[in-house]
C-alpha angles and dihedrals in degrees: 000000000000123000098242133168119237085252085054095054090042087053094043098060096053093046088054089056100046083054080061101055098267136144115229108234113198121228117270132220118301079233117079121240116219101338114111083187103075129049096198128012089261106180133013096260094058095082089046094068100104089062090041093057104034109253098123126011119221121246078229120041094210112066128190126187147156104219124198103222142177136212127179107168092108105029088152094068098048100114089008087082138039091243117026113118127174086203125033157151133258116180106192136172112212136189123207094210098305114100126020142182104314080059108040095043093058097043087048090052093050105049089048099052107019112105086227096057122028090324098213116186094250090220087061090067130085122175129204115219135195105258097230089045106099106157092058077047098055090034097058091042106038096022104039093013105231114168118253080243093073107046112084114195107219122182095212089058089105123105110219128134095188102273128034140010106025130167144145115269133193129220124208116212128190122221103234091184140255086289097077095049102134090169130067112270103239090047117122098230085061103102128071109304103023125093120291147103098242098063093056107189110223102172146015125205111196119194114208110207106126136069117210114227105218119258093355135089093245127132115189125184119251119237082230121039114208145208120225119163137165135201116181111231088211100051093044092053090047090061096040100042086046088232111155084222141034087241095055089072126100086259091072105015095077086049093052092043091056084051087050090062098040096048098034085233134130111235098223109185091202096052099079106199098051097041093046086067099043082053085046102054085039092066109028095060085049106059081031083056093047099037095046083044084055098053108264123125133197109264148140107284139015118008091352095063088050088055100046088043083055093045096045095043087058096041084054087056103041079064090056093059086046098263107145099171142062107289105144091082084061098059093059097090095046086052085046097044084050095052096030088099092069098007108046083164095081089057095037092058098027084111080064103028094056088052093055089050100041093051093048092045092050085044087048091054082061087052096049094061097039078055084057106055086040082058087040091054099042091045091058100041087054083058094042095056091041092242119135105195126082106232110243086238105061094045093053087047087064093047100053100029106039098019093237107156122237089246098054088045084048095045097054090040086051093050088048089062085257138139122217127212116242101171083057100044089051091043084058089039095054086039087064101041093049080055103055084048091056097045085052115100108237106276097222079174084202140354128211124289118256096233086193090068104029098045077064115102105155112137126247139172133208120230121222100173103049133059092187138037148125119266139166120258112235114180140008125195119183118172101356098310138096104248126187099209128020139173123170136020126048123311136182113222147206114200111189079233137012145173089213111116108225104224103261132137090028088289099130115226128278115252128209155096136324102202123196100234086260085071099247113135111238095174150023116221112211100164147022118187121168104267109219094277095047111253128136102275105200119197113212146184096222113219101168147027107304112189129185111244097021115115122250143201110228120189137181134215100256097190082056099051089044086053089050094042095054098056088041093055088048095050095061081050092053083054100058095046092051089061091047093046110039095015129252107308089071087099120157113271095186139334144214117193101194141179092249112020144005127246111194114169120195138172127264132139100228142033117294097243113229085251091055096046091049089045083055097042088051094045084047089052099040093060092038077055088048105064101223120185119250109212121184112205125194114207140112126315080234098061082034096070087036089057079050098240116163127253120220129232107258107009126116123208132216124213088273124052145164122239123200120210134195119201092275100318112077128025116176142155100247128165090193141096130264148174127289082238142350104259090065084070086060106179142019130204133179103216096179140349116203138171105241093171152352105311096351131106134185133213123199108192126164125210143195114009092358086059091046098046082040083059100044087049095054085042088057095043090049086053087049088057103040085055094056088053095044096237107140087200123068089220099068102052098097093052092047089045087047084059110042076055091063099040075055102061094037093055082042085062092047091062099029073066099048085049102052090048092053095052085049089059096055089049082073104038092055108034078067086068108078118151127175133242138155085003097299135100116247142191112199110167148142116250131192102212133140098255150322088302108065080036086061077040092064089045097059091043084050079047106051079044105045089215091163144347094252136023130196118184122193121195144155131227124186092334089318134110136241120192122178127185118199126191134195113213086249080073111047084045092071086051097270116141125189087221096056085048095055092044083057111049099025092080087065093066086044086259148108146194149137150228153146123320086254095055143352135179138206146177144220145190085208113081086161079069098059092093091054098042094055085043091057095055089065083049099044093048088056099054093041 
């Protein structure tokens, strides 16, 4: 077996492929595109959706990647175990119908054993190996000629999720040696596939032949069987770099070295409680690096809480090796000098990354000591109460909402002479997990091809010059079936040519007519999406004769498609001043091109400040005023990075693209369609600026004759305004409106006087009416003041007085009640509490409420119920 580092055996893989006749496909964003269904990309096939159910078809049918992924369904046992990651890498080979088994399980053999390639002693590897599937069986054994002593049959080797795309699959294991036993020999877990340390898996090939039909047992074959297989890069370094763990390679141990000279401490694999923090800290700053590059950023929900959970939980045991400062910011560039072989970006962006982390690390210390006091607090009312066992709950309160972990709250209850309760804390903890299931949209991973639109592989081109020409009509489907003649109903249609933009990019679809050559309309199109193969697929009402193989004239709306261009050219101006406002991390997130407006989202990790947002409104307009060109350049996607044009999140480009350039502000990779410069856009406008999301802002703005009519609608409600103030120019408005606020506050001073002197007056009025009862003076009466305040107002002047032992003020507010219940220590000294008076008497307004012995307050929706509720105090006293 070769010494290899973990970017050799990355390199290796796809080199093996392309050997192969794949395409490399690069890995794609931590952050799903267009898929609900998934919170984070979480295996190498995940991105590869779009070519397993038949949405799009590849350019090349055999596809190799090494995918950065995360998974966070089991975030407890990450440096408990060997193996757990919250971020990894899966390195896969896939086929789109094209080869199957007789193919993948000799290339997998090869690669694994070959000199060339990782060189495996072959008697080292043993496969599993679904039992009814005899082909993968016979293959393994005639073809590859693996012994029957080391292929397991194992029922569970099968692929399905319930509904879809199902298969058998077979795992290859590699023998580590006796040595690694961590089970007892005669144990039955001990053999390839069960659970142990010594048959390592280091590969799953999973044959796609089957479609599950929902909610029966069948099975049906699929028109195109498919190849989907993971290895995971970690597992495999482990073997081959002879490390006992994956964190013990050289893709963890920098990291953990680094962690060595900030803490003062030794990393010992072999002491567990120690080492399970340095693997901790290790991981977790690498999935929180790639995930932060990648635009996420630590919140409150969604991907955002993940992040933060990572990022506390190694903070918590960066304490326990004696770190009691921020350090996870430090260890970016060692996570980005590790990757920078495949995965340049860490590195690119570290200046960023380190800030997001920093800030949330020095936030989270905050955190920490706000946890404490809430432990504190929970720890001396138990032994108040005379209880000994820390509720589940709480603990797990602490857990999820101050990241304390269950050992540090163990380990000061124990101190304290307290139990914990476990069953309880792991009742709280399944709760939450069954409610994050639930919250998860259903992960259907890929449907089934539609053999009607990917079977289609008729050419057609896109026109950007023309809104208007004659083309034949290709195809016509209509219900699910290819038809030769239509006409009625709705179609959905292929032109060899056509000047109908397919939605893409966040530009909408162009709408219009499909005209016979006699110039009668036969159909509405209302909509154009890429077919799988990637033709303009035009959805149509059909009103005529529509016939496969005529010629057509199809032409588009063209005051819809200005309307569209225009936003479209000014949100790749929005995007540059957003760089050069708020810096470059401020990248697009997602876009919307409309009629009537522009949506553009980016990533930032605060809110865009009103001076910020006018700054960028004013950059945006200066270039529109300027009448930039707008150029649009074909070339490779090659000379096109080397020109600098921006990429955008999400998209995937082809060997040919299209780069728009304007003047020498913006240069991007767009497959749209713009204006000729940048004064036809006009004007721009931010209408709003908003947070959707954790990290991620959006931004609506209008152009051209919205942001005119935008404009017109705020003029008219100025006048309005100005009318209302009495100011005949509109430039005075503010100044008039500056001085009708003053005149305000001063009148409200004026009554905020008034007020204070009449409550003053009934201070006098009612600290004359004392009355007895249960041995104690009392003052139980109705006010008319403003609020609770100048009720709490009478209290301390009853107070500075000592008027009575006890008073009880009753008011009404806007149709509600305000009760208030004062004490004097003589008072509570005879047993009487404020609190246990308003509980008594607040039913009576329809209320409740609470409060100190000293002093207590309610509400209530019943201000018929004030004279009862004075009358019971008398009542209530007496009985006390």
């Amino acid at each position: 077996m070769k010494q290899l580092t973990s970017a050799q055996v990355r390199q290796l893989f796809l080199d093996f492929f392309k050997s192969k006749g794949h395409t490399v496909e690069p890995s794609a964003s931590l952050i799903p595109v267009n898929d609900p269904t998934l919170l984070w990309i979480n295996s190498g096939v995940a991105t590869l959706k779009k070519y397993f159910d038949g949405s799009e078809v590849p350019e090349n049918p055999r596809i190799t990647n090494a995918q950065k992924s995360i998974r966070t369904n089991d975030i407890e046992n990450v440096g408990k175990t060997a193996r757990h990651h919250t971020m990894f890498e899966m390195l896969g080979n896939f086929s789109i119908g094209d080869y199957f088994k007789k193919e993948v399980i000799p290339w997998a053999w090869e690669f694994l054993t070959s000199p060339e390639w990782i060189g495996f002693d072959p008697e080292k590897l043993y496969v599993t190996v679904y039992p009814k599937d005899t082909e993968a069986h016979r293959i393994w054994h005639e073809v590859v000629g693996l012994p029957e002593d080391h292929i397991i049959p194992i029922e569970d080797n099968f692929w399905d999720i319930g509904a879809g795309p199902s298969g058998p699959d077979s795992e290859i294991f590699y023998d580590r040696g006796p040595e690694y036993l961590d089970i007892p020999e005669d144990d039955p877990e001990n053999y390839p596939g069960g659970e142990n340390e010594r048959y390592l898996e280091v590969w799953n090939l999973v044959f796609s032949e089957f479609n599950h039909i929902p909610d029966t047992d069948n099975f049906e074959p699929l028109p195109h069987k498919n190849i989907d297989t993971g290895m995971g890069l970690e597992r495999m370094v482990s073997i081959i770099q002879d490390a006992p763990t994956n964190f013990e390679t050289d893709l963890f141990l920098p990291i953990i070295h680094e962690v060595e000279v900030i803490s003062g401490q030794t990393y010992n694999p072999k002491h567990s409680a120690s080492n399970m923090s340095f693997k901790v800290i290790a991981d977790h700053v690498r999935a929180l690096s790639f995930a932060i590059g990648d635009g996420a950023l630590p919140g409150n929900e969604g991907r955002g809480y993940v992040l933060r959970r990572l990022l506390r939980r190694a903070v918590m045991h960066g304490k326990k090796l004696g770190i009691e400062e921020a350090f996870l910011y430090k260890l970016v560039p060692i996570v980005g000098e590790i990757m920078e072989s495949y995965y340049p970006e860490v590195l690119e962006n570290a200046e960023f990354i380190q800030k997001v982390i920093r800030q949330e690390e020095e936030t989270f210390h905050k955190t920490i000591d706000a946890g404490s006091s809430k432990l504190d607090s929970l720890l001396a009312d138990l032994k108040k109460s005379g209880k000994d066992t820390l509720d589940g709950r709480d603990i797990f309160t602490l857990y999820d909402t101050y990241g304390f972990p269950v050992e540090l709250t163990e380990e000061l209850a124990e101190d304290e002479g307290l139990k914990v309760d476990h069953a309880g804390f792991e009742v709280a903890m399944k709760e939450q997990q069954e409610r994050a299931r639930s919250a998860r949209s259903k992960d259907l991973s890929m449907g089934v091809q539609s053999a009607v639109l990917t079977d289609i592989k008729a050419e057609s081109t896109f026109d950007y010059e023309h809104h208007k020409l004659q083309s034949e009509l290709l195809t016509i489907v209509s219900d699910e079936a290819r038809v030769d003649t239509l006409t009625t109903g709705t179609a959905q249609l292929i032109f060899a040519h056509t000047p109908f933009y397919a939605e893409m990019g966040g530009q909408v679809a162009d709408h219009g007519v499909i005209k016979s050559l006699d110039g009668t309309v036969v159909a509405e199109v209302t909509d154009v999406q890429k077919a799988p193969n990637g033709q303009p697929l035009h959805t149509v009402n059909v009103r005529g004769s529509l016939v496969q193989g005529e010629t057509y004239e199809l032409e588009i709306d063209e005051v819809r498609r200005a309307k569209v261009i225009k936003n479209h050219t000014a949100t790749h101006l929005l995007h540059a001043a957003l760089k050069n406002t708020l810096g470059a991390h401020a990248n697009q997130a997602g876009s919307l091109n409309e009629t009537t407006f522009l949506r553009f989202d980016f990533t930032h990790f605060g809110q865009v400040t009103a001076e910020e947002l006018q700054q960028i409104e004013n950059e945006v307009n200066e270039v529109i005023w300027q009448a930039l060109p707008v150029e649009v350049i074909e070339t490779d996607i090659d000379t096109a990075k080397k020109m600098g044009a921006m990429a955008l999140f999400g998209e995937k480009y082809g060997h040919d693209v299209r780069v728009v350039k304007i003047g020498e502000y913006s240069l991007e990779l767009c497959g749209g369609t713009h204006t000729k410069d940048t004064s036809e856009i006009g004007i721009f406008k931010i209408v709003s600026e908003s947070g959707i999301g954790s990290g991620t802002r959006r931004i609506v703005a209008v152009t051209s004759q919205e942001a005119y009519e935008l404009y017109r609608e705020e003029e008219e409600q100025l006048k309005a305004v100005s009318a209302m103030v009495k100011s005949p120019q509109l430039k005075d408005v503010p100044t008039k409106v500056e001085a009708l606020q003053e005149q305000l506050r001063e009148l409200q001073k004026e009554n905020e006087t008034l007020a204070t002197k009449l409550a003053n007056q009934q201070a006098g009025d009612i600290f004359k009416d004392v009355q007895e009862a249960g041995g104690v003076s009392f003052i139980a009466s109705q006010v008319h003041v403003k609020d609770m305040n100048q009720l709490r107002g009478l209290a301390d002047q009853w107070k500075q007085k000592g008027a009575s032992d006890v008073l009880v003020l009753a008011n009404t507010v806007d149709g509600k009640v305000n009760l208030l219940v004062a004490m004097m220590k003589t008072a509570n000294e005879k047993g009487l509490k404020a609190g246990d008076l308003i509980k008594a008497i607040a039913p009576l307004v329809s209320g409740g409420g609470g409060g100190r012995p000293d002093m207590a307050q309610a509400g209530g929706k019943n201000p018929a119920g004030i004279p009862a509720a004075l009358n019971e105090v008398k009542n209530w006293l007496n009985e006390k």
